[in-house]
C-alpha positions in Angstrom: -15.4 -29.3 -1.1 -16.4 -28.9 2.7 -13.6 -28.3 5.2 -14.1 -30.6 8.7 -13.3 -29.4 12.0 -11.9 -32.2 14.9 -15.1 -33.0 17.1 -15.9 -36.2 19.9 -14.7 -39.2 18.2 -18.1 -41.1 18.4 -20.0 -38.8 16.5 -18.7 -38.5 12.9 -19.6 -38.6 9.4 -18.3 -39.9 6.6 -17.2 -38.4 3.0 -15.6 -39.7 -0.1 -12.4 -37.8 -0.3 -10.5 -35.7 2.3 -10.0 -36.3 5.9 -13.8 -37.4 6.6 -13.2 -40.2 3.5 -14.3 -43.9 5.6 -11.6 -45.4 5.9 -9.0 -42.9 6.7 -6.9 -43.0 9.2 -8.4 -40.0 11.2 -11.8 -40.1 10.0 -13.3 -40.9 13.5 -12.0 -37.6 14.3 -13.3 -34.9 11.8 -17.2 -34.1 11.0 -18.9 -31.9 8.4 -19.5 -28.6 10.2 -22.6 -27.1 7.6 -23.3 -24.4 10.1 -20.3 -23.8 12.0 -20.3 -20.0 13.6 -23.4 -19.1 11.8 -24.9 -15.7 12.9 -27.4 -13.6 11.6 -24.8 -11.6 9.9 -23.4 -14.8 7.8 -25.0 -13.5 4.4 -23.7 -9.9 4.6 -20.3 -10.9 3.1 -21.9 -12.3 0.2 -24.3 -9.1 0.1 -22.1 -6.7 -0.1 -19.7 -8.2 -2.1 -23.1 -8.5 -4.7 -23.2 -4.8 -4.6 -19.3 -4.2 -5.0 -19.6 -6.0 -8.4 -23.0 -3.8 -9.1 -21.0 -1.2 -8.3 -17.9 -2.1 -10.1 -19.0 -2.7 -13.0 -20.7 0.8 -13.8 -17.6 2.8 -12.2 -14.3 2.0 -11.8 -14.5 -1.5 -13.9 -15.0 -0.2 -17.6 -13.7 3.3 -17.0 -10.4 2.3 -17.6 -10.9 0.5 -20.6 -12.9 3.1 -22.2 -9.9 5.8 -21.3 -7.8 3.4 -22.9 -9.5 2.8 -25.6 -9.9 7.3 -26.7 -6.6 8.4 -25.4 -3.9 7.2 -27.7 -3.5 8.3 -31.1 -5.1 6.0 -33.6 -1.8 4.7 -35.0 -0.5 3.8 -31.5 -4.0 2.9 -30.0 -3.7 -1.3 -30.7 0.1 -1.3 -29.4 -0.9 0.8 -26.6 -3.9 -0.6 -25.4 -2.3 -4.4 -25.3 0.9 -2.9 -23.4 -1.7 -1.2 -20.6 -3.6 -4.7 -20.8 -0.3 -6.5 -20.1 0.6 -4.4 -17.1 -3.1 -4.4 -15.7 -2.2 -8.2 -15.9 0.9 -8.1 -14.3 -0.1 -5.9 -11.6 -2.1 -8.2 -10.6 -0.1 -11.3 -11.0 2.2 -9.3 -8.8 -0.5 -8.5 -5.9 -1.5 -11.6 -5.9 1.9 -13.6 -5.4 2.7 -11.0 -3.2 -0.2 -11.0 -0.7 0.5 -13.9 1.6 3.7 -12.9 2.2 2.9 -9.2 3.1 0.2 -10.5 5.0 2.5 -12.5 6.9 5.0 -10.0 7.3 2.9 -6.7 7.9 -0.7 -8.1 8.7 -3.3 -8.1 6.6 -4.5 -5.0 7.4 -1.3 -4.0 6.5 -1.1 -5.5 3.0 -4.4 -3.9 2.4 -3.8 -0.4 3.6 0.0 -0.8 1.2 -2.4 -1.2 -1.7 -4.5 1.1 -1.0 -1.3 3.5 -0.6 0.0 2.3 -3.9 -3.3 2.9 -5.5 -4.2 6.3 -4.4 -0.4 7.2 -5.5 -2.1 6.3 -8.7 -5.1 7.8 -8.3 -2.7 11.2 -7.6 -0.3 10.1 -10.8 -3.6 9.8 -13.0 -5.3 13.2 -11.7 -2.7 15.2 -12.4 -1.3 13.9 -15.6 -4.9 12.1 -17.3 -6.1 15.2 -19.3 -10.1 15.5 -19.6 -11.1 13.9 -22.7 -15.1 14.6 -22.1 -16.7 15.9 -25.1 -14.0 16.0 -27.4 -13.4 14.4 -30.8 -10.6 11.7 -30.9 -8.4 13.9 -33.7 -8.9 16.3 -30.6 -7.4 14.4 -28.0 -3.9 13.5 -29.6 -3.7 17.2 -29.6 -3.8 17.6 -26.2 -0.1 15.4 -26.1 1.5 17.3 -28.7 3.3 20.6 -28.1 2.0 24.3 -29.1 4.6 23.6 -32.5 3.6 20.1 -32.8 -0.1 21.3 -32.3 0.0 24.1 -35.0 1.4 21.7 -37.5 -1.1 19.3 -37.3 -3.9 21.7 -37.4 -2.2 23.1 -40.4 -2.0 19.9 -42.1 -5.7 18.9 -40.9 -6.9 22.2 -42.8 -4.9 22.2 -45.6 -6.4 18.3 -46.1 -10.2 19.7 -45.6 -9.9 22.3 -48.0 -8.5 19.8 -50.3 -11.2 17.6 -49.8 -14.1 20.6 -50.1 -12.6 21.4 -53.7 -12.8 18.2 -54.6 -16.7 17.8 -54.7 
């Protein structure tokens, strides 16, 4: 639906709902304004936000799903996965309750350099603490969670189950 902006009372349109609907009380005073402030600059929003979804959705869009998806162990992987889900959810329930009010209160440039802040703590969190999982098996990458102790067990166990398996056939 088209916003209207107050013009010259004797030159005015007419709409079916809003404040340009005939027969409102105020409808004299608002028009459509179709091309109101247009520059030659007015597609560039809608240009670059085309290429922020382009480049989205081969970066930082499935990359987190796919890291989800290796990381946890296979008996914890379902659980884990809908938890991160939930959170990704809620974090952005939370920014997005939360941004009119920040905007209000520290700008908007404000709110958007206080996520930005937030997310490059992340970024720093997930750096440090993500370990590399490129080119490894999944059985290899619930090792790399798991104590040396832990880690000898398991490899124990893992080879004790593939000799089983090699006399068997």
């Amino acid at each position: 639906m088209r916003q209207c902006l107050p013009v010259h009372p004797d030159n005015f349109q007419y709409s079916l709902y809003g404040y340009c609907k005939e027969g409102a009380e105020n409808a004299t005073d608002y028009i459509f304004a179709d091309n109101y402030c247009e520059t030659r600059f007015t597609a560039l929003p809608i240009a670059i936000m085309v290429l922020f979804v382009f480049a989205y959705s081969f970066g930082m869009g499935p990359i987190p799903w796919v890291f989800n998806a290796e990381v946890y162990p296979i008996w914890a992987r379902s659980t884990c996965v809908a938890l991160s889900t939930f959170t990704n959810w809620m974090f952005s329930l939370l920014m997005s309750l939360t941004f009119l009010s920040l905007s209000q209160t520290i700008t908007k440039y404000g709110a958007f350099f206080l996520y930005a802040g937030i997310s490059f703590v992340g970024f720093i969190i997930f750096y440090l603490f993500a370990p590399e999982t490129r080119g490894r098996r999944i059985e290899e990458i619930e090792l790399l969670f798991m104590n040396e102790t832990d880690q000898r067990e398991q490899m124990a166990l893992r080879q004790n189950a593939q000799r089983q398996t090699t006399t068997l056939e």
